[in-house]
PASEBA-1860 file (N, C-alpha, C; in nm, 3 decimals):
! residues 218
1> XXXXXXXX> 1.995/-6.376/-3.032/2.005/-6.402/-3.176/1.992/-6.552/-3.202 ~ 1.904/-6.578/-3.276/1.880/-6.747/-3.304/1.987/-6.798/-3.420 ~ 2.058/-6.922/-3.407/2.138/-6.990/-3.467/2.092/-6.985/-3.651 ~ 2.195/-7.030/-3.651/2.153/-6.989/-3.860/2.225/-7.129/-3.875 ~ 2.098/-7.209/-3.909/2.082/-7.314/-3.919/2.152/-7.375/-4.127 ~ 2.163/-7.497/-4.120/2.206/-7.540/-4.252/2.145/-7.480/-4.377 ~ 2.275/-7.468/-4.496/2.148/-7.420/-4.619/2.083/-7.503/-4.664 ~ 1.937/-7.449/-4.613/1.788/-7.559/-4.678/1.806/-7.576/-4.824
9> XXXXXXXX> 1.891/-7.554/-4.886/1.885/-7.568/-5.077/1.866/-7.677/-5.054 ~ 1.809/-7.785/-5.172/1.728/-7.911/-5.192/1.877/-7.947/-5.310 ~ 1.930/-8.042/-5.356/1.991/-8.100/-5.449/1.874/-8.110/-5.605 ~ 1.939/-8.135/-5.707/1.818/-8.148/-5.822/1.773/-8.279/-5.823 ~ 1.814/-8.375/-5.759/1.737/-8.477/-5.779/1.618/-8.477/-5.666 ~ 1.673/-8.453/-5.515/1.521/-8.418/-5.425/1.454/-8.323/-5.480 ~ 1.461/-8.207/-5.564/1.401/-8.142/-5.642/1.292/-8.176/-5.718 ~ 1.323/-8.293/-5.826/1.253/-8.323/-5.904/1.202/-8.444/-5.791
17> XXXXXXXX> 1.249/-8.518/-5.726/1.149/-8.605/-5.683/1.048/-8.522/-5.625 ~ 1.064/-8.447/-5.532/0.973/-8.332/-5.424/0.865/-8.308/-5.561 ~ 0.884/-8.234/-5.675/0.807/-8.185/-5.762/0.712/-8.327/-5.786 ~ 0.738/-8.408/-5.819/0.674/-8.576/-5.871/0.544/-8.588/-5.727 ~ 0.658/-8.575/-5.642/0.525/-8.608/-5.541/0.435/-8.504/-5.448 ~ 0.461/-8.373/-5.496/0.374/-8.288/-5.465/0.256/-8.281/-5.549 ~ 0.286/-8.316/-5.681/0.201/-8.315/-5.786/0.129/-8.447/-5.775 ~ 0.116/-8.559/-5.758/0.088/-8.656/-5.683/-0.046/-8.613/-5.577
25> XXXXXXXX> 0.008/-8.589/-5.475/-0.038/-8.533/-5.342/-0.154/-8.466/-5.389 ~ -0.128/-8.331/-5.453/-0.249/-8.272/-5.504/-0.323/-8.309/-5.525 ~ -0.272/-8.346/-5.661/-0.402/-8.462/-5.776/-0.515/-8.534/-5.652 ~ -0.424/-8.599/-5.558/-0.503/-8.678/-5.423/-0.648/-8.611/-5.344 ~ -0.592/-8.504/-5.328/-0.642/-8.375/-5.228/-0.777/-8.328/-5.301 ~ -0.767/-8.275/-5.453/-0.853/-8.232/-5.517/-0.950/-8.338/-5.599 ~ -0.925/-8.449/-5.601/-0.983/-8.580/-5.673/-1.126/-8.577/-5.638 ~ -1.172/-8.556/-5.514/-1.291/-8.548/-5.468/-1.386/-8.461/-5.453
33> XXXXXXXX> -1.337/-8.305/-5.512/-1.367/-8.184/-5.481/-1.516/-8.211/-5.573 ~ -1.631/-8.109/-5.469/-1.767/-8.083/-5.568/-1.778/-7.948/-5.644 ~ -1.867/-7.957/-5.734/-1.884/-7.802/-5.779/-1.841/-7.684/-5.701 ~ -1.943/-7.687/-5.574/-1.938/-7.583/-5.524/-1.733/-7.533/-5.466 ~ -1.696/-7.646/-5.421/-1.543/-7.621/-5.373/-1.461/-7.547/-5.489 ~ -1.494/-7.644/-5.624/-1.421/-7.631/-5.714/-1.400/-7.451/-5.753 ~ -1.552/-7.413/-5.705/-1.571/-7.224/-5.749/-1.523/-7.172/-5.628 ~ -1.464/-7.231/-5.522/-1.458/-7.129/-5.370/-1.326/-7.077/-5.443
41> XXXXXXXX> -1.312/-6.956/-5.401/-1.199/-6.862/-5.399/-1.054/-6.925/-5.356 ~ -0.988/-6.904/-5.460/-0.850/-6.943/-5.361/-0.777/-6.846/-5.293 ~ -0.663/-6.851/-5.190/-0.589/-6.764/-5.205/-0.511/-6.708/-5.277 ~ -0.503/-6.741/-5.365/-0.404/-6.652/-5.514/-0.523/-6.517/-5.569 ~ -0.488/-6.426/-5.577/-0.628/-6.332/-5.623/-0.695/-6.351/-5.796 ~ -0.783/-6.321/-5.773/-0.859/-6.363/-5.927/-0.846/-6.541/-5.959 ~ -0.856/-6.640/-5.867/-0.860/-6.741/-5.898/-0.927/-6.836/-5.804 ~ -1.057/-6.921/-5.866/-1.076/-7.029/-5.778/-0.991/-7.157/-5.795
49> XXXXXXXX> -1.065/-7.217/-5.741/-0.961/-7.361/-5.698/-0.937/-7.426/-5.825 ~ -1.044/-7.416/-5.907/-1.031/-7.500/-6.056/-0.937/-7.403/-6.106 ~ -0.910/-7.237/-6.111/-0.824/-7.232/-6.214/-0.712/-7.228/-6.144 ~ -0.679/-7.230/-6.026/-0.513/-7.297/-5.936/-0.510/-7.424/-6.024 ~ -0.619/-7.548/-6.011/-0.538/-7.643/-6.088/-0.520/-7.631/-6.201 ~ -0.588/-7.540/-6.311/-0.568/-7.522/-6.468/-0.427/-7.452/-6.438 ~ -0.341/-7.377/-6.371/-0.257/-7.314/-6.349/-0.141/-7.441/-6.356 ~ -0.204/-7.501/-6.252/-0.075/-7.649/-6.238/-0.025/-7.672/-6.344
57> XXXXXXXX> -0.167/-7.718/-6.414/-0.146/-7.809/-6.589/-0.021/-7.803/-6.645 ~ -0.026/-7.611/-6.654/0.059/-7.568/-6.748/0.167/-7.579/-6.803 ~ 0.237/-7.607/-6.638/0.367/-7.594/-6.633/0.499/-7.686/-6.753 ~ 0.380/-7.854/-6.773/0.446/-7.893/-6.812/0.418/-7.931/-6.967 ~ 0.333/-7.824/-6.997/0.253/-7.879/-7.139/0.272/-7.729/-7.218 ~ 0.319/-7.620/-7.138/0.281/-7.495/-7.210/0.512/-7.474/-7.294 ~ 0.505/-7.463/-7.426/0.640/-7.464/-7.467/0.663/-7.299/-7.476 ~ 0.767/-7.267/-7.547/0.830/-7.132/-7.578/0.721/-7.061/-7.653
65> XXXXXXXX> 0.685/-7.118/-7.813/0.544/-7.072/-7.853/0.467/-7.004/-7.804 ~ 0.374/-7.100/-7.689/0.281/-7.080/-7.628/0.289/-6.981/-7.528 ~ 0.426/-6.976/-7.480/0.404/-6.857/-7.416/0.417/-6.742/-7.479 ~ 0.509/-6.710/-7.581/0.547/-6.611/-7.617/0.403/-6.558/-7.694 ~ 0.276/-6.650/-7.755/0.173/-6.560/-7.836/0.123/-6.544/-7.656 ~ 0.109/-6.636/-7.550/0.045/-6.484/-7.456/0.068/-6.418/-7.387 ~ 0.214/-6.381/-7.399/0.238/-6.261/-7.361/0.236/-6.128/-7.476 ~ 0.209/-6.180/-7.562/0.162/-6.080/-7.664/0.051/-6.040/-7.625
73> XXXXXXXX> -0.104/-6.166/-7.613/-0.190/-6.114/-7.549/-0.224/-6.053/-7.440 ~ -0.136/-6.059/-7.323/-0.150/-5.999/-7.193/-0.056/-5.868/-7.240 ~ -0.002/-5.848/-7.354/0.035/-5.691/-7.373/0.187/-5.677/-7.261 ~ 0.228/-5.804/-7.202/0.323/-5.829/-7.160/0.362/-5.813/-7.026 ~ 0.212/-5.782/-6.972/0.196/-5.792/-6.832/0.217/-5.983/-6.788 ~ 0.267/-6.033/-6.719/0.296/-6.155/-6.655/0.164/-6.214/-6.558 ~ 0.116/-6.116/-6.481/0.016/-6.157/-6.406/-0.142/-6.175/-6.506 ~ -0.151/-6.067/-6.615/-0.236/-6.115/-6.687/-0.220/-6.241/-6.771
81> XXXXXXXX> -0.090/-6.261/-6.831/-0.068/-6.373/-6.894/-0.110/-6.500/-6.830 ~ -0.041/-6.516/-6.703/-0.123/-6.627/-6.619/-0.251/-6.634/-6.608 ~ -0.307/-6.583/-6.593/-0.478/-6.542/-6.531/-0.525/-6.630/-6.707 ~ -0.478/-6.580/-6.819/-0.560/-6.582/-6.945/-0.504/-6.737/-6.934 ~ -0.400/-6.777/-6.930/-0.337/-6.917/-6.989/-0.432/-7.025/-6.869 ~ -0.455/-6.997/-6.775/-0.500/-7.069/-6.686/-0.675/-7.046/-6.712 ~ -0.740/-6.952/-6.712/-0.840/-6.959/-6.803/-0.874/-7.016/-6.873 ~ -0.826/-7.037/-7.017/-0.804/-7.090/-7.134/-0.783/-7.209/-7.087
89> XXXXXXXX> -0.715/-7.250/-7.032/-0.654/-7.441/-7.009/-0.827/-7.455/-6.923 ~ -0.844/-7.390/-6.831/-1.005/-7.437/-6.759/-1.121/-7.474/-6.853 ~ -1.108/-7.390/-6.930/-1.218/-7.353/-7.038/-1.235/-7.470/-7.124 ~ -1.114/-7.565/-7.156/-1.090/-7.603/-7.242/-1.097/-7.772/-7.182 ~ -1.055/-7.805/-7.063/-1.106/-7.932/-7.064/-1.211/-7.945/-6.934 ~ -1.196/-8.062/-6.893/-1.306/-8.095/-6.769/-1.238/-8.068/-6.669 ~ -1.294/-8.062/-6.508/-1.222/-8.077/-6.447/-1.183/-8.226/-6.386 ~ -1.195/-8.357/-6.441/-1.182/-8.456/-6.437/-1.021/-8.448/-6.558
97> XXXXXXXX> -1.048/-8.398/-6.645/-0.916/-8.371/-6.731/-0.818/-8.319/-6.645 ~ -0.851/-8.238/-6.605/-0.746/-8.120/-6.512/-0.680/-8.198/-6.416 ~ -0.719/-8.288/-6.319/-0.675/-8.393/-6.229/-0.594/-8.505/-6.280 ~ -0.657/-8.524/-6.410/-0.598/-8.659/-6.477/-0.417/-8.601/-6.517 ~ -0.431/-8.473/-6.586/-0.351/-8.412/-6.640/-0.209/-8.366/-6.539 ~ -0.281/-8.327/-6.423/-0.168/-8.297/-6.314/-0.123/-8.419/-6.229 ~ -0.228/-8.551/-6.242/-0.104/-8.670/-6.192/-0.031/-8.690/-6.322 ~ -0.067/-8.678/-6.443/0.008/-8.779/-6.510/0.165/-8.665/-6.552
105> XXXXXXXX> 0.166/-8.548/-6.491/0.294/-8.494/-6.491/0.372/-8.504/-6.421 ~ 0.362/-8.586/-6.323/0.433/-8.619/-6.230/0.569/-8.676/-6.231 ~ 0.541/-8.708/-6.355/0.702/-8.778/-6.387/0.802/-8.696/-6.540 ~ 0.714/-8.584/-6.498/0.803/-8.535/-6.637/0.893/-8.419/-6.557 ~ 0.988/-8.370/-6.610/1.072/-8.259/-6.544/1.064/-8.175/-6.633 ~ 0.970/-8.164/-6.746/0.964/-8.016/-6.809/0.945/-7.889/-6.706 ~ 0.970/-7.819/-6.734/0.936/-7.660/-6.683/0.941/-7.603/-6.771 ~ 0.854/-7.449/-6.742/0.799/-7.322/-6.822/0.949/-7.316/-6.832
113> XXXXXXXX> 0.979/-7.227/-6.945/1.062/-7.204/-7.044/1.127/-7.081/-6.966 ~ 1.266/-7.087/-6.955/1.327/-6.952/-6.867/1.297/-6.994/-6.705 ~ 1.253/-7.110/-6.673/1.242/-7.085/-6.523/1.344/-7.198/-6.483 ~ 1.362/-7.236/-6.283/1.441/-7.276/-6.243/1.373/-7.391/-6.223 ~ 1.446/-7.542/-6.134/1.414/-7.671/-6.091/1.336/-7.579/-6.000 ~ 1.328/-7.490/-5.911/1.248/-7.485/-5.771/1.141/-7.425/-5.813 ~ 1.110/-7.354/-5.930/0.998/-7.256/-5.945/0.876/-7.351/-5.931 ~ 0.907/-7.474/-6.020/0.756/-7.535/-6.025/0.733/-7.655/-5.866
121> XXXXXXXX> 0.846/-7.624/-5.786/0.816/-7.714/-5.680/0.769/-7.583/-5.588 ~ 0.806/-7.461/-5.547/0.788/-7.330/-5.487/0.627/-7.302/-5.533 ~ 0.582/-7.327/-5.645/0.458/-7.299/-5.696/0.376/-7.405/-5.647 ~ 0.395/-7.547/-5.646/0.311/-7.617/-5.601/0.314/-7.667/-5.450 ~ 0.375/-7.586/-5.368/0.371/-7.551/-5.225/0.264/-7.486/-5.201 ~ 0.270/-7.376/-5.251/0.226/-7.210/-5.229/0.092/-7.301/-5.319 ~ 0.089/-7.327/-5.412/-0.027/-7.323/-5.438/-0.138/-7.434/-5.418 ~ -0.037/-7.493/-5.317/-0.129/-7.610/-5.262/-0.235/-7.585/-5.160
129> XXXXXXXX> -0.175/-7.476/-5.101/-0.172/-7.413/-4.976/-0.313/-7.296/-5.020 ~ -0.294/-7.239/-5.125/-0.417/-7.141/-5.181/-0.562/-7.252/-5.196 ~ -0.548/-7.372/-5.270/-0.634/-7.420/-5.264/-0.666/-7.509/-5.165 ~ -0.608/-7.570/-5.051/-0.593/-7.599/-4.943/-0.697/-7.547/-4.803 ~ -0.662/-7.408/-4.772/-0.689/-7.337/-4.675/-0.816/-7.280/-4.651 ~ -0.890/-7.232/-4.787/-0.972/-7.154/-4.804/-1.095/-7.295/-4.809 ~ -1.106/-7.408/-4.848/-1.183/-7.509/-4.827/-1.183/-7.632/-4.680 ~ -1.058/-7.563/-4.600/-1.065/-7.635/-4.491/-0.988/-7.714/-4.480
137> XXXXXXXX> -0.922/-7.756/-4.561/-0.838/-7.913/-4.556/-0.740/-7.898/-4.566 ~ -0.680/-8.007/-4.478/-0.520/-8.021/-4.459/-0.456/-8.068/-4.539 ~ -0.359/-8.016/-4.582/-0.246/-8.055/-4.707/-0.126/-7.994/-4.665 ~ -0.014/-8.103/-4.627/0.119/-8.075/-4.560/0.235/-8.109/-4.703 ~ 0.304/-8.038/-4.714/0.455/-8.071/-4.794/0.530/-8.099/-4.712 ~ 0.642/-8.175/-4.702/0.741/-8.227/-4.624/0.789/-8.113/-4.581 ~ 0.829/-8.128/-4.454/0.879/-8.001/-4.412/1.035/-7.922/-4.440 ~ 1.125/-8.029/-4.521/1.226/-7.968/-4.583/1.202/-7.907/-4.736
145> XXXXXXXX> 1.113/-7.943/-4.773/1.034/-7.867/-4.911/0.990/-7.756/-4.914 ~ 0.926/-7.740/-4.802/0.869/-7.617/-4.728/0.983/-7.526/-4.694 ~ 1.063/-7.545/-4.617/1.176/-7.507/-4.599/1.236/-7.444/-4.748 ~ 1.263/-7.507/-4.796/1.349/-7.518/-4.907/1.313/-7.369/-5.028 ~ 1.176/-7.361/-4.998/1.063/-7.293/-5.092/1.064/-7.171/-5.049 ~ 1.083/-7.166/-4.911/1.064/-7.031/-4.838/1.215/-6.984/-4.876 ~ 1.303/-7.070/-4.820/1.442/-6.982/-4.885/1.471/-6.925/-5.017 ~ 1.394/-7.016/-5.097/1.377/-6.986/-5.228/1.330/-6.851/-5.312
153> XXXXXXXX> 1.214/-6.820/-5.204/1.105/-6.740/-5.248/1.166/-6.602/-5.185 ~ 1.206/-6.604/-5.076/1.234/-6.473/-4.935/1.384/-6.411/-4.992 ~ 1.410/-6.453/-5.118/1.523/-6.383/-5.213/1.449/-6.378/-5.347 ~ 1.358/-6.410/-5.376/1.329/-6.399/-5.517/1.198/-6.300/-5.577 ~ 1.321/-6.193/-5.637/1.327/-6.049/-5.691/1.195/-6.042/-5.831 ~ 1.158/-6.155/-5.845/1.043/-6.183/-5.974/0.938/-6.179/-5.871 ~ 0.923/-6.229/-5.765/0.809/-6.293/-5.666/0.762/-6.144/-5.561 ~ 0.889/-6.047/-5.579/0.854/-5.952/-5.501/0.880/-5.959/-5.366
161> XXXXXXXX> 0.928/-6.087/-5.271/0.971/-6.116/-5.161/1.043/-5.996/-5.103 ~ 1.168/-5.963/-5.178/1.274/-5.899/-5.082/1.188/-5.706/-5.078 ~ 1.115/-5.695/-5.140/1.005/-5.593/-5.131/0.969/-5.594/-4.989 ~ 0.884/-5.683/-4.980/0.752/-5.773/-4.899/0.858/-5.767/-4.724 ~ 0.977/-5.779/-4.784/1.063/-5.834/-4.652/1.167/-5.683/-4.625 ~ 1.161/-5.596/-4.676/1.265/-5.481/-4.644/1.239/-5.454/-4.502 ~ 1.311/-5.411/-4.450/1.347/-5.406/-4.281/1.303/-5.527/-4.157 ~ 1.267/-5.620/-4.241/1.228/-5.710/-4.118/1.287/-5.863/-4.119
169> XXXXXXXX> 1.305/-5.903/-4.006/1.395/-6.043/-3.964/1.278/-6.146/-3.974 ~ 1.312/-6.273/-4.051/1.211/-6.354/-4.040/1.263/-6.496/-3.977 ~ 1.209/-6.537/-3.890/1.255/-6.686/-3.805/1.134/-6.767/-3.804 ~ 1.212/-6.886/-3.883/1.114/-7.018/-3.879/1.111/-7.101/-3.768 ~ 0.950/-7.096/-3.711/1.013/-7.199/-3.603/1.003/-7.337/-3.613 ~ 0.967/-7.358/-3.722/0.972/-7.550/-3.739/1.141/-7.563/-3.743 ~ 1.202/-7.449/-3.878/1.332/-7.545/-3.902/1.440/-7.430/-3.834 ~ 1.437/-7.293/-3.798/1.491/-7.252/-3.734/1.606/-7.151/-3.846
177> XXXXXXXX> 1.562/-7.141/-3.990/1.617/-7.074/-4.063/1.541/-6.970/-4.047 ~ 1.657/-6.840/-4.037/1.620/-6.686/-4.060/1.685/-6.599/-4.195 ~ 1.639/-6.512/-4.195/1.662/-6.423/-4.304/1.624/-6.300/-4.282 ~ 1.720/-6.175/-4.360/1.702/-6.046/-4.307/1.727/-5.986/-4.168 ~ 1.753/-5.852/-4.177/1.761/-5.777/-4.085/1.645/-5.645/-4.036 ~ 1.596/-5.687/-3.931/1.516/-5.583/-3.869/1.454/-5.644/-3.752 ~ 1.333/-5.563/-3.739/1.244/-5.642/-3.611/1.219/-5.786/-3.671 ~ 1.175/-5.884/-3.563/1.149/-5.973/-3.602/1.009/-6.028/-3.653
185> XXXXXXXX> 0.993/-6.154/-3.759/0.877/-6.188/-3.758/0.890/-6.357/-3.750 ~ 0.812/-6.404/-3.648/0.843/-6.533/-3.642/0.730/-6.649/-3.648 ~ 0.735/-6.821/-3.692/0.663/-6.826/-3.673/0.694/-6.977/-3.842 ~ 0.537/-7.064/-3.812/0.583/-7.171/-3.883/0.664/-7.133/-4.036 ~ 0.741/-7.199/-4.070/0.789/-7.226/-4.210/0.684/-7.142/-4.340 ~ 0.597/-7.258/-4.316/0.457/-7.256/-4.454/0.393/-7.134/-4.442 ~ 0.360/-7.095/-4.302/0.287/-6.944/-4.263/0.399/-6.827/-4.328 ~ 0.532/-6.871/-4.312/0.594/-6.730/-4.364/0.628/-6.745/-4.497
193> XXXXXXXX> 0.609/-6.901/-4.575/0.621/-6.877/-4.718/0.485/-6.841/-4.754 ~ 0.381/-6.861/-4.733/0.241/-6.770/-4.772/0.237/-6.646/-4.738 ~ 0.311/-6.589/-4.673/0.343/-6.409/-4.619/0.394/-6.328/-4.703 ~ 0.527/-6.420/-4.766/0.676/-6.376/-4.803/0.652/-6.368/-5.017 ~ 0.516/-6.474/-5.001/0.488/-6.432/-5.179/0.389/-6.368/-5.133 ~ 0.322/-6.310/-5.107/0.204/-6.222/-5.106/0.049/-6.257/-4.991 ~ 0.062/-6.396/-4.981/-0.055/-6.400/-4.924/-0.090/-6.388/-4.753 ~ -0.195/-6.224/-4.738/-0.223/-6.204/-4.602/-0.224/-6.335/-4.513
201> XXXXXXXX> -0.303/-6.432/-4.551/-0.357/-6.546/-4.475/-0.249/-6.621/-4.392 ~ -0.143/-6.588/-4.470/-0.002/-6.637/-4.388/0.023/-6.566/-4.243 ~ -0.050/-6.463/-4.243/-0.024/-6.362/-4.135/-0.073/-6.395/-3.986 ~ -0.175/-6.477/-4.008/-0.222/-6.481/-3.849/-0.164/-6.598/-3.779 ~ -0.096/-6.664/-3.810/-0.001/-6.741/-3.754/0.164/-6.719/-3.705 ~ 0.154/-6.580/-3.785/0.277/-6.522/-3.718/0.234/-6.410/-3.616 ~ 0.392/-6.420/-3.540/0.414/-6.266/-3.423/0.570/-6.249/-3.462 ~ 0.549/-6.119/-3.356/0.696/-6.027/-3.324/0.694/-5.905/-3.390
209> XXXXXXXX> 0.751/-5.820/-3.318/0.756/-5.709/-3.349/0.792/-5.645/-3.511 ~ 0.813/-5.699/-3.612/0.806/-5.659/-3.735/0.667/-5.727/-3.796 ~ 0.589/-5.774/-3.725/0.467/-5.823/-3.804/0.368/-5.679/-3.843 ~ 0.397/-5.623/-3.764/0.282/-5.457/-3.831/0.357/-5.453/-3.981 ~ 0.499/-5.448/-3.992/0.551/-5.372/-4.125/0.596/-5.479/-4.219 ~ 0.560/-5.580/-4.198/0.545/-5.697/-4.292/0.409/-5.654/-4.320 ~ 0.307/-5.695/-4.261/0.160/-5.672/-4.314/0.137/-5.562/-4.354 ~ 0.200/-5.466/-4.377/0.180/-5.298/-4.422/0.236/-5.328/-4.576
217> XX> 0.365/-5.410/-4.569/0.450/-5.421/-4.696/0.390/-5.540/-4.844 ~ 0.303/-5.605/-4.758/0.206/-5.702/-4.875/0.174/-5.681/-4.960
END
C-alpha cells in the first residue's frame, strides 16, 4: 500500500497566483501558432485549438447575464452552452484578440459566476494540455498545480470524475497522492488528470491492473 502523502489543496492566494501564471504561460505557448495549428483538433471534443482559447477568454469577461441568456439558448444543456459561448467569442474577434485577451486576464480574479478559485486554474491545466498535445508541444504546469487539479477534479461530481473512477485506485507517481479503492491505476500526475476529466489520451501513459476499467468507464 503506498503512503498517502500531504493534502495537495493549494491556499487562495497560490491559487490565484497559479491562475495569473498559467494564463501567462499559455498566452506564451499559443502566440506563435499558424492557421493550420490554430484548426488542429484539440483534445476537448468538438473543439480546435482556437476555440480552447475562445473558451479561456470567457472566464473572466462572461457575467451572470451572459450566462444565464445561454443557457436559455443551449436549452440548458451545459456542454452545449460552452461549445456556443466559445463559438461566439471565436467568431467575434481575431485570433490575435484572443491571445491579447487571455494575457491581459491574468491579473484579474473574476470567475464564471457559481464557480470555485480552482475551477478556472483546473480548466487551464486540462486545457492547456488539450491544446498542447495534439500539436506536439511541451507545456508543463508546476507540478504542485497539477497535483492540486487532479485532487480537485478525481472528487468533482459536475466533471463526472468519481463516475470515471468507481472501483479503481489511482497513484500518482510524480507526487505520490492516491485516491479510491480498487485495482490500481498508476502513473504521472497530468496523465491521470487528463484520464480522470474525460480525456482517453491520458491513458497511454498509465498501467496497473484497473487500467482496462478506467478506460471502459470514460
Amino acid at each position: 500500500m503506498d503512503p498517502t502523502p500531504a493534502d495537495p489543496t493549494l491556499d487562495r492566494d497560490s491559487i490565484d497566483a497559479a491562475v495569473g501564471a498559467e494564463r501567462l504561460a499559455l498566452a506564451d505557448l499559443v502566440a506563435g501558432l499558424d492557421d493550420r495549428q490554430w484548426a488542429t483538433p484539440s483534445l476537448c471534443s468538438a473543439w480546435t485549438v482556437r476555440d480552447v482559447l475562445a473558451h479561456l477568454c470567457g472566464t473572466t469577461r462572461d457575467g451572470l447575464g451572459t450566462i444565464l441568456v445561454a443557457a436559455v439558448r443551449a436549452r440548458g444543456s451545459f456542454d452545449r452552452m460552452e461549445v456556443d459561448r466559445a463559438a461566439r467569442r471565436a467568431a467575434a474577434h481575431s485570433t490575435a484578440d484572443l491571445v491579447a485577451m487571455l494575457r491581459e486576464s491574468a491579473g484579474s480574479q473574476r470567475r464564471t459566476p457559481g464557480s470555485s478559485p480552482m475551477d478556472p486554474l483546473m480548466d487551464l491545466v486540462i486545457h492547456g494540455q488539450d491544446i498542447a498535445r495534439p500539436l506536439g508541444l511541451d507545456h508543463a504546469s508546476p507540478p504542485a498545480v497539477v497535483t492540486a487539479s487532479l485532487a480537485f477534479v478525481a472528487t468533482n461530481r459536475f466533471m463526472g470524475a468519481p463516475r470515471r473512477l468507481r472501483g479503481v485506485r489511482i497513484v500518482a507517481s510524480d507526487s505520490g497522492w492516491s485516491h479510491g479503492h480498487g485495482p490500481t491505476v498508476r502513473g504521472p500526475d497530468l496523465d491521470l488528470l487528463l484520464a480522470v476529466s474525460g480525456r482517453p489520451a491520458g491513458l497511454t501513459a498509465l498501467s496497473g491492473p484497473g487500467l482496462s476499467r478506467l478506460a471502459a468507464q470514460l
